[in-house]
C-alpha positions in Angstrom: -2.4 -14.2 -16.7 -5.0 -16.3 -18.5 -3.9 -15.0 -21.6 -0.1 -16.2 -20.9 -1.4 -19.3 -20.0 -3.7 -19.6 -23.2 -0.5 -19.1 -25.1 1.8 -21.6 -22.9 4.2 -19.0 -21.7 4.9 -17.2 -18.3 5.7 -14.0 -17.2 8.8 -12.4 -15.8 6.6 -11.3 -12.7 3.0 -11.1 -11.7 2.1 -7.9 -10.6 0.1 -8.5 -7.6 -2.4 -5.3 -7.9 -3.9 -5.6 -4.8 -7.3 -4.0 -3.1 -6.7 -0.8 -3.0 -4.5 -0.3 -6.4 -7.4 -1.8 -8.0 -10.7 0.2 -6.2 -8.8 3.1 -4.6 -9.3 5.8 -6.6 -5.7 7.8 -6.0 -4.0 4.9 -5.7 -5.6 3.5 -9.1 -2.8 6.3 -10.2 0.0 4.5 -8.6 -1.2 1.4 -10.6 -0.7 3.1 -13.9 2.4 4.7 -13.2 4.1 1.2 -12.0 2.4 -0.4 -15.2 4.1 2.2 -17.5 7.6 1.6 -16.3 6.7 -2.2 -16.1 5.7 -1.3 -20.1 8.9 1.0 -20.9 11.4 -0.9 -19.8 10.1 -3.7 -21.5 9.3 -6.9 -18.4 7.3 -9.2 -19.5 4.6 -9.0 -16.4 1.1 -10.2 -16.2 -1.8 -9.5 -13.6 -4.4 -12.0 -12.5 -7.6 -9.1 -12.8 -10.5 -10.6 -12.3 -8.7 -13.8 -10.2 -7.4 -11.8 -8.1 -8.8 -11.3 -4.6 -7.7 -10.0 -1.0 -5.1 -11.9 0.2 -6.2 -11.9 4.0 -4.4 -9.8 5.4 -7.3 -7.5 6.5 -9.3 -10.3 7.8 -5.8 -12.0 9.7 -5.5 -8.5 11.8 -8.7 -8.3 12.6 -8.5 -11.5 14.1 -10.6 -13.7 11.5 -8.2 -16.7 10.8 -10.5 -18.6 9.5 -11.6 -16.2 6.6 -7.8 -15.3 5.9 -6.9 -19.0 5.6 -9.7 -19.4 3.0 -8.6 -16.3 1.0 -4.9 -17.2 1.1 -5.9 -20.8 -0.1 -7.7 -19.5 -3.1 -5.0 -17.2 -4.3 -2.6 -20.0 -3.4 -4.4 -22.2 -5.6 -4.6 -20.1 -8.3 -0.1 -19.5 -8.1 0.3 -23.1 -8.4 -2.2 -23.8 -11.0 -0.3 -21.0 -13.5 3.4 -21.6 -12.0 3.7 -18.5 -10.7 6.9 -18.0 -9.6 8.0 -14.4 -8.8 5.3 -11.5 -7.6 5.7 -8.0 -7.3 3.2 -5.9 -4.8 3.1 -1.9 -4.1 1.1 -2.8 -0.8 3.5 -3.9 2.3 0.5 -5.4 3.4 -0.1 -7.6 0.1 4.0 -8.3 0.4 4.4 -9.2 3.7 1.4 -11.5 3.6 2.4 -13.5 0.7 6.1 -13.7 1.8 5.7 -14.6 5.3 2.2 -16.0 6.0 1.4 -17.9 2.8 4.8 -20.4 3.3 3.1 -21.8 6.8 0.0 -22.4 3.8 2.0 -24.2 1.2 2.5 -20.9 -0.7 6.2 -20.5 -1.8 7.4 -17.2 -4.1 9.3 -14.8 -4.6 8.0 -11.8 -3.2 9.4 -8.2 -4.5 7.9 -4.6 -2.9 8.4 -2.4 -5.8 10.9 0.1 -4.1 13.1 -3.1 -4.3 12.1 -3.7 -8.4 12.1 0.1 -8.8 15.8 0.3 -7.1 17.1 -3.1 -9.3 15.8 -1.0 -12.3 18.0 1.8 -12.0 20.9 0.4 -10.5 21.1 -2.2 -13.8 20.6 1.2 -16.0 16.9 0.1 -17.3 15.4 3.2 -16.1 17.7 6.3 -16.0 14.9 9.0 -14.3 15.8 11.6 -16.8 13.5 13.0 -19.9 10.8 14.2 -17.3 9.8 16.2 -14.5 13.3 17.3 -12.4 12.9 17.1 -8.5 16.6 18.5 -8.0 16.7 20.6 -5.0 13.0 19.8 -4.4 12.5 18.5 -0.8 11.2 15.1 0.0 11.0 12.8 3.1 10.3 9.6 2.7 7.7 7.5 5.3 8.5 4.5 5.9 5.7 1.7 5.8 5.5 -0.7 9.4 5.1 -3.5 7.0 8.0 -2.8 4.7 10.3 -1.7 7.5 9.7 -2.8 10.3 8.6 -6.2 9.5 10.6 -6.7 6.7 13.7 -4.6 7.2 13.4 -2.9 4.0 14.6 0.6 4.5 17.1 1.5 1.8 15.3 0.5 -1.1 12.9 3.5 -1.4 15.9 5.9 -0.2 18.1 4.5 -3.2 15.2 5.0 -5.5 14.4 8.6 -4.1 18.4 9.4 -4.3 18.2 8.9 -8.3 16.2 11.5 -8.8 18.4 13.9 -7.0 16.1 16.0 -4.8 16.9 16.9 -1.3 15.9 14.3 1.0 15.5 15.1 3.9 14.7 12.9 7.0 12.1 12.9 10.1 14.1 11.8 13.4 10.9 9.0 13.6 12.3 7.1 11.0 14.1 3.4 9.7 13.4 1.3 12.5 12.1 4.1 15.1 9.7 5.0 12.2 5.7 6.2 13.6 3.2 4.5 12.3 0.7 6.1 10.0 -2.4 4.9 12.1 -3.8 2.5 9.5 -1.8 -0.8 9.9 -3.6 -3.9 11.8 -6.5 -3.5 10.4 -7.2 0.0 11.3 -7.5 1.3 8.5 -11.2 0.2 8.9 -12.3 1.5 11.7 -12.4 5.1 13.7 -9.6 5.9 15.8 -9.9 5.4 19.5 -10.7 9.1 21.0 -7.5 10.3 22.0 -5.9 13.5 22.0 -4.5 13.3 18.3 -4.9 10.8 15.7 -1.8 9.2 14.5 -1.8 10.3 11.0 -1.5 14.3 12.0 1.2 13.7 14.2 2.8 11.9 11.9 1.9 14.6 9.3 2.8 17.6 11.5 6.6 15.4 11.7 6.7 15.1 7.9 5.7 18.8 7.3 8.0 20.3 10.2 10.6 18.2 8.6 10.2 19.8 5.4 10.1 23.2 6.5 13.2 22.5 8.9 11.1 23.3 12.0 12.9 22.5 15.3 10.7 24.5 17.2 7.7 22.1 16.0 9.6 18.8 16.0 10.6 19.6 19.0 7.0 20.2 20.4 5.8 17.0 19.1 5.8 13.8 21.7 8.7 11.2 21.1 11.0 13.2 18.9 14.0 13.9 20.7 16.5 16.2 19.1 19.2 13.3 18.7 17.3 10.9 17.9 18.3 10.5 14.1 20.5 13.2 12.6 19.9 16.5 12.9 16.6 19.0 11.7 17.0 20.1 8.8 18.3 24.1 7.9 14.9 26.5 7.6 13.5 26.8 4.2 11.6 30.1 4.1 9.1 28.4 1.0 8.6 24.6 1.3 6.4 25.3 -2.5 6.9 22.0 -4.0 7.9 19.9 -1.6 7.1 16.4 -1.4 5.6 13.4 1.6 7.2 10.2 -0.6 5.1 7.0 0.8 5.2 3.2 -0.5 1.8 2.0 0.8 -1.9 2.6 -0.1 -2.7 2.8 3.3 0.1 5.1 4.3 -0.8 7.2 1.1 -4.6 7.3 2.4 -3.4 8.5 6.1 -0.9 11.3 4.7 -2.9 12.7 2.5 -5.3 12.9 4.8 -3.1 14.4 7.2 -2.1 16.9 4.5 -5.7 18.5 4.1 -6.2 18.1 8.1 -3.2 20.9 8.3 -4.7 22.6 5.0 -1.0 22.1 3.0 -2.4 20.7 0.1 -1.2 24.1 -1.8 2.3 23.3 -0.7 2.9 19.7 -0.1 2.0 16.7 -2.0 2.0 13.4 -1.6 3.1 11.1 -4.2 3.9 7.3 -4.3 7.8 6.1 -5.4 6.3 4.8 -8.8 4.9 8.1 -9.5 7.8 9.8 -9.0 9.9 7.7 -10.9 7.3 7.5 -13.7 7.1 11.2 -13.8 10.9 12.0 -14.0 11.3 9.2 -16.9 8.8 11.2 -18.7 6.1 8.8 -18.4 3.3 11.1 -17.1 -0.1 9.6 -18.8 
């Protein structure tokens, strides 16, 4: 962004990077797939690297206003002093933060998740998800973030994206607005679970892979999922080779991977980030 600046100009969008898309090492991945459709379709973005810090949210949760209002105020200062105008995040926790908790501060944007840029970049044609990897007739479900749906009613957006690339998606009856948690949100993400009888994540996990094998024995077994509760199970599929967990979060992409190895599926299912998938199908694999 200090290079715009240098040169008097301004960017289309800053892409807020945020913690984990900047230390996280798989989620460094989902960085560089974003950057490369930013870079192929030809926006004009910028990132603040080395200005940019936490926004808060973290501390907020925990309970710590006062450090949260001092990290928002720094990256608040640092908008305004480069006009910044319009921000895209791939952390609901970054986007929700900035668009709903940084107004009461003074700080005013335009905040964009990137299912919502990814889904206005099809829809106008910029990226047409062909010259890559086909998903068609691969299965994918698609969990949905608490801070993108939830508490921001974003739940088509990363379905519309998903729907381009013509796989079979599939849904888990916890989802939209009955959506489970994946057991990281509120600052947990931090800290051990609670004991309990299950941590969040492999239930969560066990829906998403049940799902995708069109188990209604296990979905049924599982506490909370009624069998109306949102559509029907999907039919049996003998081999769920190649299926795929889509997430929009770092945090949700930590827990379900997690959850993945927990139920030793890694062989079978992956999980993968929107911008991955629509990176790889546009043939923009690194």
């Amino acid at each position: 962004m200090a290079d715009f600046a240098a040169r008097n100009e301004q960017p289309e969008v800053l892409f807020w990077v945020g913690c984990a898309g900047a230390f996280d090492d798989r989620y460094k991945r989902v960085t560089r797939a974003f950057v490369r459709i930013l870079e192929h379709v030809g926006v004009k973005y910028a990132v603040l690297g080395m200005e940019e810090t936490c926004t808060g949210d973290p501390a907020k949760r925990a309970g710590n206003e006062f450090l949260f209002q001092m990290q928002a105020m720094q990256n608040i200062t640092t908008f305004d002093g480069y006009g910044i105008k319009t921000i895209v995040t791939a952390c609901p926790h970054c986007f929700n933060t900035i668009k709903n908790e940084y107004p009461a501060l003074g700080g005013n944007y335009e905040v964009i998740h990137h299912s919502t840029f990814l889904q206005q970049l099809i829809n106008s044609g910029r990226v047409k998800v062909q010259g890559g990897e086909s998903y068609k007739g691969r299965r994918i479900t698609f969990h949905d973030s608490c801070y993108l749906g939830r508490a921001n009613d974003i739940y088509e957006a990363p379905r519309e994206v998903l729907a381009a690339l013509d796989a079979d998606l599939v849904e888990m009856k916890r989802s939209k607005a009955n959506g489970l948690c994946c057991g990281a949100g509120g600052a947990q993400m931090w800290k051990e679970p609670e004991p309990g009888k299950k941590d969040i994540n492999v239930e969560r996990t066990e829906e998403a892979l049940a799902t995708l094998d069109g188990n209604a024995a296990a979905l049924d077994a599982l506490y909370g999922v009624e069998s109306g509760n949102a559509g029907t199970t999907p039919a049996p599929k003998a081999n769920a080779q190649g299926s795929i967990i889509a997430v929009g979060c770092p945090f949700c992409m930590t827990m379900m991977s997690d959850g993945v190895k927990n139920k030793e599926r890694e062989s079978s299912v992956q999980v993968f980030d929107l911008a991955e998938l629509v990176a790889s199908a546009e043939g923009l694999n690194a």
